[in-house]
Every structure is written in structure tokens, then in C-alpha cells.
N, C-alpha and C positions, 0 to 999 in steps of 0.2 A: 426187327426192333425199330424204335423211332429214326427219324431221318437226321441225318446232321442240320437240316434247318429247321426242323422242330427241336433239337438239343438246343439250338445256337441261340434262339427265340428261348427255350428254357430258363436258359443262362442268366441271359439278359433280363427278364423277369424279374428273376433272383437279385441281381445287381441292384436294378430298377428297386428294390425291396431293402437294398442295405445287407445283401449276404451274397457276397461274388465269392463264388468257389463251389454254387452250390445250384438246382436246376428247382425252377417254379413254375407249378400248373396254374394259373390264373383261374379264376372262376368263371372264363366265359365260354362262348360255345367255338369261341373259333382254337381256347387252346383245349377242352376239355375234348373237340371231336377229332383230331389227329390222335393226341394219347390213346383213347379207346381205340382208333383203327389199326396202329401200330402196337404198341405197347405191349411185350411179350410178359409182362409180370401180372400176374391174376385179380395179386387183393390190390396191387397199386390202382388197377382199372378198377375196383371197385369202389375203393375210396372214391376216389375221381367224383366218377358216377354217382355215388351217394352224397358227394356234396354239391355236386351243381343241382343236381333232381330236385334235392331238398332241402331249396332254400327258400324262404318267406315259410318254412313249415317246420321249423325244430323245438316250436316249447319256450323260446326265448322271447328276449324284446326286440327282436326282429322276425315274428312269428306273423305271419298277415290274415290268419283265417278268422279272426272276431272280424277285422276291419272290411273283408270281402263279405261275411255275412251281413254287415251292417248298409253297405252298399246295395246289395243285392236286394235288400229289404225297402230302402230307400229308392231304388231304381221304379220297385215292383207298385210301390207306392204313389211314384209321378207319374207313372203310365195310368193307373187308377184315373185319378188325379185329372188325366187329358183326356179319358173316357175311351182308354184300349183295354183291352182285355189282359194284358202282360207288356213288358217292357220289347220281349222281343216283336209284338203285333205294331208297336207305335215307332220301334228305329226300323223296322223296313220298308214299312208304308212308301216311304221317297226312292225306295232303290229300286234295281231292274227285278228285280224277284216277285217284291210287293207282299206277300206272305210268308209266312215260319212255314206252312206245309209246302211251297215249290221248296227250299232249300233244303227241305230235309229230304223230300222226295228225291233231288237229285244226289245229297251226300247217301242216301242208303241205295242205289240206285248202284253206285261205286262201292261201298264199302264192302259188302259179301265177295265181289269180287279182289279185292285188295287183302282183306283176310284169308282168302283160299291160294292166293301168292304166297302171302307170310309163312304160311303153314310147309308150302315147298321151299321155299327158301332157309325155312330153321331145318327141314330136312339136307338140306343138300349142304348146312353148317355141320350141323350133328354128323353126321357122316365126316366128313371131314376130320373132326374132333377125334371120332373113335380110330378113324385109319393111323391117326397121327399118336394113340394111344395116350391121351389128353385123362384121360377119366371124368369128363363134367356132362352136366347137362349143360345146353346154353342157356345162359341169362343175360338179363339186358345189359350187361356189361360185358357181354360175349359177343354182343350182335356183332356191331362195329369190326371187330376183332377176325372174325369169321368171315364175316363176310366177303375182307379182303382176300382171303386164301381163296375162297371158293371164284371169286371175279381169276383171279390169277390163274386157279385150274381151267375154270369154263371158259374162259375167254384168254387164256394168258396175257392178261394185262395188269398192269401191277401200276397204280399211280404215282406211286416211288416214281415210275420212269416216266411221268406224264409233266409233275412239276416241274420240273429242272425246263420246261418249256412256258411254262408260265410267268414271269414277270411280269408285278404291278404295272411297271410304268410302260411296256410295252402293251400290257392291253386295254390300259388307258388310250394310248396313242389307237388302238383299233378300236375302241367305239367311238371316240371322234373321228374316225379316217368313213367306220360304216355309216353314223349319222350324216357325214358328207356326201356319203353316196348317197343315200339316200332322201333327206333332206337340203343339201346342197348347204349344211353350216361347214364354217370356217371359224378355227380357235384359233387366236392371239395372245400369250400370257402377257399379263400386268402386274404390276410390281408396286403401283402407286392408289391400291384401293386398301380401308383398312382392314385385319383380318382379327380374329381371337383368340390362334397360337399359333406360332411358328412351323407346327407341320401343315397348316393352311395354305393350298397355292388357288390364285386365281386366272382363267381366261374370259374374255371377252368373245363372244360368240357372233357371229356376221353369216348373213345369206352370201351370198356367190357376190354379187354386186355392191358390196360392202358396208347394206343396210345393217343397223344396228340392232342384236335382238333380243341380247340381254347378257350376264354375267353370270359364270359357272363357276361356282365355288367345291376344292374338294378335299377333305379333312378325313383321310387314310386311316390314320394310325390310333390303336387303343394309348390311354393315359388314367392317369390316376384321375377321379371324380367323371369321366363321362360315360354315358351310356353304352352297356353290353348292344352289340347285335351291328346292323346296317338299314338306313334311312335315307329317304331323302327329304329335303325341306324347302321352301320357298322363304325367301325374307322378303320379297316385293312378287306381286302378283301385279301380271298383266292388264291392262288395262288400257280403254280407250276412249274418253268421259268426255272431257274437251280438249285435253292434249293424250299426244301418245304415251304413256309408261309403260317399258321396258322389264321382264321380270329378271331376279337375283335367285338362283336356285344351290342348292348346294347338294352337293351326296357326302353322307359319311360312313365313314367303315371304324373296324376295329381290327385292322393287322396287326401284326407282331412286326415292330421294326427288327432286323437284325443288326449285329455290332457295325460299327460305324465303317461304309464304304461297300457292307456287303448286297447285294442282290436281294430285295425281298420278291420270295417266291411262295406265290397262293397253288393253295388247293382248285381241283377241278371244279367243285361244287362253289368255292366261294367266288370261282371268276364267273359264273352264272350269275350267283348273288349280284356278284359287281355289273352286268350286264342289266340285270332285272332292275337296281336302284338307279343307274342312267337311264332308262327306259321315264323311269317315273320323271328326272328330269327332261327330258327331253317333252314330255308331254307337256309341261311347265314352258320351255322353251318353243314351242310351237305353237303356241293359245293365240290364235287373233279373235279376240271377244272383246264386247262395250264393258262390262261389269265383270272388276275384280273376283265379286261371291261366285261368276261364275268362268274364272276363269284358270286354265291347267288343271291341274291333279281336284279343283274341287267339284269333282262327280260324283256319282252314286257310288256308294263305298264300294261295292260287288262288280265295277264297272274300272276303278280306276286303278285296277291290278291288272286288267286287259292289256293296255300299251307294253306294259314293265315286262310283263309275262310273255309277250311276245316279242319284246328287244331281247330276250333271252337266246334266240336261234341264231341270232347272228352269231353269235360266239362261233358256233360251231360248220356254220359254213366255210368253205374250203377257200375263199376269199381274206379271210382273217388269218386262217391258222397257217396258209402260207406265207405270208407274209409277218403276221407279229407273232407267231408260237414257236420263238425262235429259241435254241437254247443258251443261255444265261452264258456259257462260255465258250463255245464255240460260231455262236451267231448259226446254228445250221437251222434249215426248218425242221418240225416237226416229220418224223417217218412218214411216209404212206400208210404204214404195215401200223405203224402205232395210230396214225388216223382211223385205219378201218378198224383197229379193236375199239377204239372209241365206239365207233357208230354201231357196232357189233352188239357194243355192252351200253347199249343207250338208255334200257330201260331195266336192265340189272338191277334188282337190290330194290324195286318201284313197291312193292309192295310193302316195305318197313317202311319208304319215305311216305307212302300214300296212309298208310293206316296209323302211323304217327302223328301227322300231320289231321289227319280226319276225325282222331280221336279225340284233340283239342279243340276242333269244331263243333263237332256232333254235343258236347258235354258244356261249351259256351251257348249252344242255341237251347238245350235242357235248361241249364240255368237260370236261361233267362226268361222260359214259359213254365216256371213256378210258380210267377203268382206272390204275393204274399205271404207265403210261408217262412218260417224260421228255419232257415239253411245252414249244417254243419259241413264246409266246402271238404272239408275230407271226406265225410262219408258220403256228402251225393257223388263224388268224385269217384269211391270206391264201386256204388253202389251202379251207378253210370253205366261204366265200363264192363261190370261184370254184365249187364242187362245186355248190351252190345255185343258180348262176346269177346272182349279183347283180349288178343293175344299175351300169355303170359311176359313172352321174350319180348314186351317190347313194351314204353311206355308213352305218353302224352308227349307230344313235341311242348311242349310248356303244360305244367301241372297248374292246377289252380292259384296254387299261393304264390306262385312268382308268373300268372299270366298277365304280362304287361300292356298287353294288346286289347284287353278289353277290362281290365282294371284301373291303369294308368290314366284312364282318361274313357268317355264315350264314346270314342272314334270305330272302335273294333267291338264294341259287346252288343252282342246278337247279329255281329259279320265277322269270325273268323271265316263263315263258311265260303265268303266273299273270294280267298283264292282257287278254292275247287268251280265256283262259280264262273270268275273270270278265264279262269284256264279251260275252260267249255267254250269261249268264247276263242281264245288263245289258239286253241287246238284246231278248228274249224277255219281264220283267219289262215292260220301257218298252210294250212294245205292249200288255199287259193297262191300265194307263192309260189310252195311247190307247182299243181298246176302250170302255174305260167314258164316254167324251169328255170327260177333264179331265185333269190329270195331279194334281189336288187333291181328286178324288172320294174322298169321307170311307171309303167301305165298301174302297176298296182301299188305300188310306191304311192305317187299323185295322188290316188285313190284311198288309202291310210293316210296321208297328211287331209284333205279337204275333211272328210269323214270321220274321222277320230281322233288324230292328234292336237289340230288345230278348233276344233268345234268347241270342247268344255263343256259347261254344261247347259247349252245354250238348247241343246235338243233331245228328246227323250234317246236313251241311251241303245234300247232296241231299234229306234230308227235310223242311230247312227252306224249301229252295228249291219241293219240289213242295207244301206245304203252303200256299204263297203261291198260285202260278202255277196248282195242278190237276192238274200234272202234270210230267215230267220236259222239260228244256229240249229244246227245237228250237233248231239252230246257224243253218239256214236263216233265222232274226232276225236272227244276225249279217253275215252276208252281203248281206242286205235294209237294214240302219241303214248299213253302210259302199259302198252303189251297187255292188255286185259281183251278175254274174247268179248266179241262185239255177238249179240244174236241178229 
């Protein structure tokens, strides 16, 4: 059944809504994806799941598929327009990729293999299902669900026992304590800079010698009118013209606060999140470049998921999780015995996150080498997929009507493929760490800060990359970090 800090958050919800007495799923992924994992009730999971899936796509006047086609049309239009052959030919031009055929080359490259996981993995759910005399087929509202029983049998791990070691603010405190290793910053909090609500706190960020480097803003918790998901943002970018400017970076999240004075405690997956969107700042905070346009996170889109993607590891080095994965009430560290199920079940469950994740790629870079045509986003949506082959038991990590990553704005459309991309890059990078046996070895350290963190977009992005690594990436890292055979 669900956790007492998923009831507790439930609760509060509810409260938060004007009905205390009573338990509220919110619409977002961070309360909709505990429910499905836990959640012993069938059709409540499926509710769930059919309303977060299908939103921006019910027939109402918050139905988004005229306005995507209208887009889409319009997009296909201004590429004309600049003399590219489709919108996606004209936004990759500037990235590490350069064309729609290396991207897809590499997302299909990955995909048969991520689909042929799926396929073991809804085996070793189903089973499951029938031993435990269930009578269903799995469906996508069963994934989640399953999956955790089956992580519990194969690996006896059960993340029920993993949270109660997770604390926000304790691993807050460990990726500034890793950034200092590694970087050699120092956090200060400040009390006297403005903010825009009260669960906003700020530090002041400092090298070792007490130079000044910039301000870290970090804005936790979900509320009413702000955005689902986790980000990070810049209000001042770096700069060096004729004086120094310092940048203003912020992370935000959408936790569930709990009733007042209790512990909020994240899921495994979302303290990655949290790792991966300090990553982003941090690369913000490390920019010494002349020019703002080219300074932190504004890289090649396909490039500037590399930093984030690889601040992700540190979580799980044995440097952090003894010291801040401590448990919530007894201050103990983290087990050994529960560490090594961790590292055990690393890449557990990889092929629902890969083939989810890729399916919303794959169907963003279709989109966008359509052309001119009059697109109905459901049915190339439907149409997509089926060509693809996608798994029944499992859907689009963001469906079209509510894909905000390349809808909301230009930023992501014709780059979702940009984190399968970057994490080629990610994967490759992490094993030189490895290699050197630390992932805090100072010389490869130096070496990520000069080369990647601190350059921007000051140099092509594969030069910065082999100037790190030695040489140009090997994808076979990718393949190897996500349990996929390698030929």
C-alpha cells in the first residue's frame, strides 16, 4: 500500500484544496508516480493514470491538439521560409548533432534494444501477477505497480526502505558539500536578497578564497499556479564586458511539503532529478566567458544536458550516501546491504524508462520532419508509435498534447532526442572517473571544470568534449551505463 509520506502529502493536498479529512492526487508526476508504484487499488491507478496521460487531449476547452497543429504548421512554414528543408533540418543545424539523420541514427540505434528489455521485463511483471493470482494483463497502469514487487523479488529491495534515508535538505546539503569537492564552492545563506514566495531560500556561492561567484536560488516545493516538473533557471548570466557580472541561478522542484515540522522525504528517482537540475546550475555557476549569449547553460541544446546528466552520479557515490543518506529518525547511515541493492538494481526497470522516454523523442523528431502538412497530433501520435513498434504496456513519457518541452516554447522541439544524446556523452565522461578510481579525483575534476563547465559556448561542443575525455565519444558507454548488450 502507499507510504505514510505519500498519505501525509495526500492529506495535505486535500487540506491545501479546502477538504481536510479527505487524501488528493494532484495532477503532477511527482504525486501521480508514487500512487501508480504503490497503490494496491486497481481502478484508482487507473483513474490516476488516465487523467494525468490525458491532459491538453479531452474534447474540452483545454484540449491542445488544434493549437499543436497550428504550430506545427507554422513552424514547418518558417523553416521553408529560411530555406531548410523542415523545421527539424533548421533547429539542429547549431547543435552537436547537426542533422535529423545522426539523431535518429543514434535514438534507433538504442531503441530495439530498450524494446527487447520491455518485453522481459512486462514478462517477469506478468508472472508475478499470475503467481500472486491477480487475474489481469499488465497495462500501463500496472507498470509502475509491478514493477516494484518484481525489483523486491529480484533484488529484494523495496524503496519503501530507501526513502526514510532521503531527506530534502540533507541532500541539498550533499550536492553543495560534492560541488565543493569538487569545484571548491562555498554556500553562505542570505537572508537580505528579494525572493517571490516564502518557500524561496537563498546562498551566496564563493570559490575557496572567498571570491564571489554568484547566487543560488532554491524554490522546493509545488503551489498552486506554478509549473508541474523540475528546472533550473538563470535570472543573470555571467558575464565579462567591462566589468565582472556574477550570475543568479535558481533550481526549482515540485515536492509535496508535509504537515508542518515533518521531514520531507523524496523518492530515489526524484533525488537524481535534484542532482541532475543542480548540475544545470552549477554549469551556470562555473561560466568564465566575455558574452552573456554565450555564457552557462546557453549551449547546444544536445550538449547542455551533458553537465546535469553527469552531476547525477554523484548521488550515488559512497562519499555522499555516507554521510547525507542518513535516516530521518535515527540520523543512521544508509545499510551497506541496502547500498549494494541499490548498485545491484541500477539499471532495473531501464528499459520502461528508456523506451518511454525515447518514444517521446523519436515522435518529436517525426513531427518535426513533416514538412508542411496538415497534422492531426493524435493520430500521427497513434500512427508513430504503432510504426515504431511500441510497447503496448507502456506510454510516451509526455504525449503530445501536454508535450511542454517542445510546445511551450522552441527550446526542445526537434531536441527532446538531446538527453539520449547527452547521456552518450554522460556515459563515456563517467567512466574516465571511474578509470581514475574516484569520481572526486582532483586531475579529472580540473579537467571538467577547464573543458566543460566553465567554457559555454565559447567553443564547439565536440572540441570541448574531446579535450576532456581524449578523444571523440564511444556510444557503446551508453549502452554499457543502461544494462543493454553492447556488440
Amino acid at each position: 500500500g502507499l507510504p505514510d509520506s505519500v498519505v501525509s502529502a495526500m492529506a495535505k493536498a486535500a487540506k491545501d484544496r479546502g477538504q481536510e479529512g479527505k487524501w488528493a492526487v494532484t495532477n503532477t508526476r511527482s504525486s501521480m508516480d508514487p500512487f501508480l508504484t504503490y497503490a494496491d487499488n486497481r481502478k484508482l491507478r487507473e483513474q490516476v493514470w488516465r487523467t494525468y496521460y490525458n491532459r491538453g487531449d479531452n474534447g474540452d476547452e483545454h484540449d491542445n491538439n488544434t493549437i499543436i497543429a497550428e504550430i506545427l504548421k507554422l513552424r514547418a512554414v518558417r523553416a521553408k521560409m529560411l530555406g531548410y528543408e523542415t523545421h527539424a533540418h533548421w533547429r539542429l543545424e547549431p547543435t552537436m548533432a547537426k542533422t535529423p539523420e545522426a539523431t535518429m541514427a543514434l535514438m534507433m540505434k538504442v531503441w530495439p534494444k530498450a524494446v527487447a528489455r520491455v518485453r522481459e521485463e512486462v514478462a517477469d511483471m506478468q508472472k508475478v501477477a499470475d503467481e500472486q493470482g491477480d487475474k489481469i494483463t499488465i497495462e500501463p497502469w500496472d507498470y509502475r505497480y509491478y514493477a516494484e514487487k518484481v525489483r523486491k523479488a529480484k533484488y529484494d529491495l523495496d524503496f519503501n526502505e530507501v526513502k526514510p534515508y532521503l531527506q530534502l535538505e540533507k541532500l541539498r546539503e550533499a550536492m553543495m558539500w560534492a560541488s565543493g569537492e569538487l569545484f571548491g564552492f562555498r554556500y553562505r545563506p542570505v537572508n537580505d536578497v528579494p525572493v517571490f514566495h516564502p518557500d524561496v531560500r537563498v546562498w551566496e556561492v564563493t570559490k575557496q578564497d572567498g571570491t564571489h561567484v554568484g547566487l543560488w536560488y532554491l524554490d522546493p516545493y509545488a503551489r498552486e499556479g506554478k509549473r508541474s516538473g523540475a528546472w533550473m533557471t538563470d535570472y543573470r548570466a555571467q558575464e565579462n564586458i567591462k566589468t565582472p557580472v556574477t550570475t543568479i541561478v535558481s533550481n526549482n522542484s515540485n515536492f509535496v511539503p508535509g504537515a508542518e515540522g515533518e521531514v520531507v522525504l523524496i523518492s530515489w528517482d526524484d533525488a537524481e532529478t535534484l542532482f541532475h537540475e543542480f548540475g544545470h546550475a552549477l554549469h551556470g555557476l562555473c561560466s568564465e566567458v566575455t558574452y552573456p549569449s554565450q555564457s552557462g547553460t546557453s549551449v547546444a541544446r544536445d550538449y547542455v544536458e551533458f553537465p546535469s546528466q553527469l552531476l547525477e552520479h554523484w548521488l550515488s557515490t559512497p562519499e555522499v550516501l555516507n554521510k547525507y543518506a542518513v535516516h530521518y529518525e535515527t540520523g543512521q547511515p544508509m545499510p551497506q546491504a541496502l547500498l549494494d541493492k541499490i548498485q545491484r538494481a541500477a539499471t532495473f526497470n531501464e528499459g520502461f524508462a528508456t523506451v518511454e522516454y525515447l518514444a517521446s523523442a523519436l515522435v518529436d523528431m517525426k513531427l518535426h520532419l513533416a514538412g508542411e502538412v496538415d497534422i492531426n497530433p493524435d493520430t500521427f501520435e497513434r500512427e508513430a508509435l504503432v510504426e515504431l513498434g511500441m510497447p503496448r504496456e507502456i506510454v510516451m513519457r509526455h504525449r503530445t498534447p501536454h508535450f511542454q518541452h517542445i510546445f511551450a516554447g522552441d527550446a526542445y522541439s526537434a531536441g527532446y532526442y538531446s538527453y539520449l544524446w547527452s547521456d552518450a556523452l554522460t556515459a563515456d565522461a563517467a567512466e574516465v572517473f571511474e578509470d581514475a578510481g574516484s569520481f572526486y579525483d582532483r586531475d579529472v575534476a580540473d579537467r571538467l571544470y577547464k573543458s566543460v563547465f566553465s567554457v559555454g559556448d565559447t567553443i564547439d561542443p565536440a572540441d570541448g568534449f574531446r579535450a576532456f575525455r581524449g578523444r571523440d565519444v564511444d556510444t557503446r558507454a551508453l549502452l554499457r551505463k543502461r544494462g543493454f548488450p553492447v556488440e
